[in-house]
C-alpha positions in Angstrom: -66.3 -39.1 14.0 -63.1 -39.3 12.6 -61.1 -37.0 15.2 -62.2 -40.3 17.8 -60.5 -42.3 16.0 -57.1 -40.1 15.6 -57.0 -40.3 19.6 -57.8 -43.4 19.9 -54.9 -44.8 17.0 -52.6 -47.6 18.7 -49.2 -46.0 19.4 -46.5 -47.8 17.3 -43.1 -47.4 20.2 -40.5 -47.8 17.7 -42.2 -45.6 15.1 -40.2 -42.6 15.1 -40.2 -38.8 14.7 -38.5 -35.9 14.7 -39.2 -32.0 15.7 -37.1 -30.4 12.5 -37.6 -26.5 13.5 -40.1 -24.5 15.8 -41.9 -20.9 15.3 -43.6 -19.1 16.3 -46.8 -20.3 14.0 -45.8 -23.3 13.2 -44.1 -26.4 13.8 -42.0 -28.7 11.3 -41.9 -32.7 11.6 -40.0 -35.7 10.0 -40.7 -39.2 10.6 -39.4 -42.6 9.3 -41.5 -44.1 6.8 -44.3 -46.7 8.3 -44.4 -49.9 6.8 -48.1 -51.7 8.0 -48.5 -54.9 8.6 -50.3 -57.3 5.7 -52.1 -57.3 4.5 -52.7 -53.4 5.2 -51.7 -50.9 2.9 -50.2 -47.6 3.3 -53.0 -44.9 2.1 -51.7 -41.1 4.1 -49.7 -39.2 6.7 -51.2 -36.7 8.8 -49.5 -34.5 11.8 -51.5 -33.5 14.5 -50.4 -30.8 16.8 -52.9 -30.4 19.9 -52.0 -27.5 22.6 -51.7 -29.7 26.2 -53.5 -27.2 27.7 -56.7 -28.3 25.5 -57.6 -24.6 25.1 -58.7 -25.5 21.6 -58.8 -28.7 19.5 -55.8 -29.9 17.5 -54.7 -28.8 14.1 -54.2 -31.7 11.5 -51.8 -31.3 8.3 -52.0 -34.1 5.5 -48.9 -34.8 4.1 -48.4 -35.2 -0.1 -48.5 -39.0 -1.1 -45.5 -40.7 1.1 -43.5 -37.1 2.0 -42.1 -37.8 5.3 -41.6 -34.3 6.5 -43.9 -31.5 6.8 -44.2 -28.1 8.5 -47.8 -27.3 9.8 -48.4 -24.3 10.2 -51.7 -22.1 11.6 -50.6 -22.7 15.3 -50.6 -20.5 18.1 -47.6 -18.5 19.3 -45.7 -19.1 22.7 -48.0 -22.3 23.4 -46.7 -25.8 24.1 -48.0 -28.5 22.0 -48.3 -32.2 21.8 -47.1 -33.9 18.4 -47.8 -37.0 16.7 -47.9 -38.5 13.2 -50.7 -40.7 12.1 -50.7 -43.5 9.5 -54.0 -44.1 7.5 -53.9 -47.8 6.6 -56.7 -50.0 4.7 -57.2 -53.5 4.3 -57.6 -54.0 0.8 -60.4 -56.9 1.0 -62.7 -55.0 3.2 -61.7 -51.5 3.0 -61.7 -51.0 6.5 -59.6 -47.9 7.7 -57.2 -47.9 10.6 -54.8 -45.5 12.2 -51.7 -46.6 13.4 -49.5 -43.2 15.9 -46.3 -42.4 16.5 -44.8 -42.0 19.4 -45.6 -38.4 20.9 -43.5 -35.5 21.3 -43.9 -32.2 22.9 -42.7 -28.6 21.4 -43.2 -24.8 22.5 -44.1 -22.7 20.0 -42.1 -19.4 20.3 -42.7 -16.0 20.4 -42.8 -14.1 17.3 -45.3 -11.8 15.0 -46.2 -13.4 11.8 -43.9 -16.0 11.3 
């Protein structure tokens, strides 16, 4: 199950991000650029925004190639949500796929009709 494994990605402390703008549907990040370990190589970005009051599961945006911002949008007005961006990394040899996490950050979506 591949949402396991975004909740269990190892947090990366001095990985940072950036809350850009809030709405009231959405939610716009930017983040530095994450440069993996070797012999790992970089293969996506993806934001997750999950409400901290868990009334339903988290909504994931992939971003375009090595974009480092991104606004994700088909969130819920007026509720508070937890934000993180994940790295997708593979080892080229074995293929195997790891996620490496930001640091989190926490934003309130305001209220608003529909935009």
């Amino acid at each position: 199950n591949h949402f396991l494994l975004f909740l269990l990605a190892p947090v990366v402390n001095e990985w940072n991000i950036s809350i850009l703008s809030v709405k009231s549907l959405s939610i716009s990040v930017s983040w530095a650029s994450y440069v993996p370990d070797y012999p790992y190589l970089f293969a996506l970005y993806a934001v997750v925004c999950t409400p901290t009051n868990q009334d339903v599961g988290p909504t994931v945006a992939i971003a375009n190639g090595t974009q480092t911002q991104l606004e994700v949008l088909r969130l819920r007005a007026l509720t508070e949500y937890s934000v993180q961006v994940l790295a997708l990394i593979v080892h080229p040899d074995s293929g195997a796929l790891t996620f490496k996490g930001s640091h989190i950050l926490v934003a309130s979506t305001v209220e608003g009709g529909k935009y």
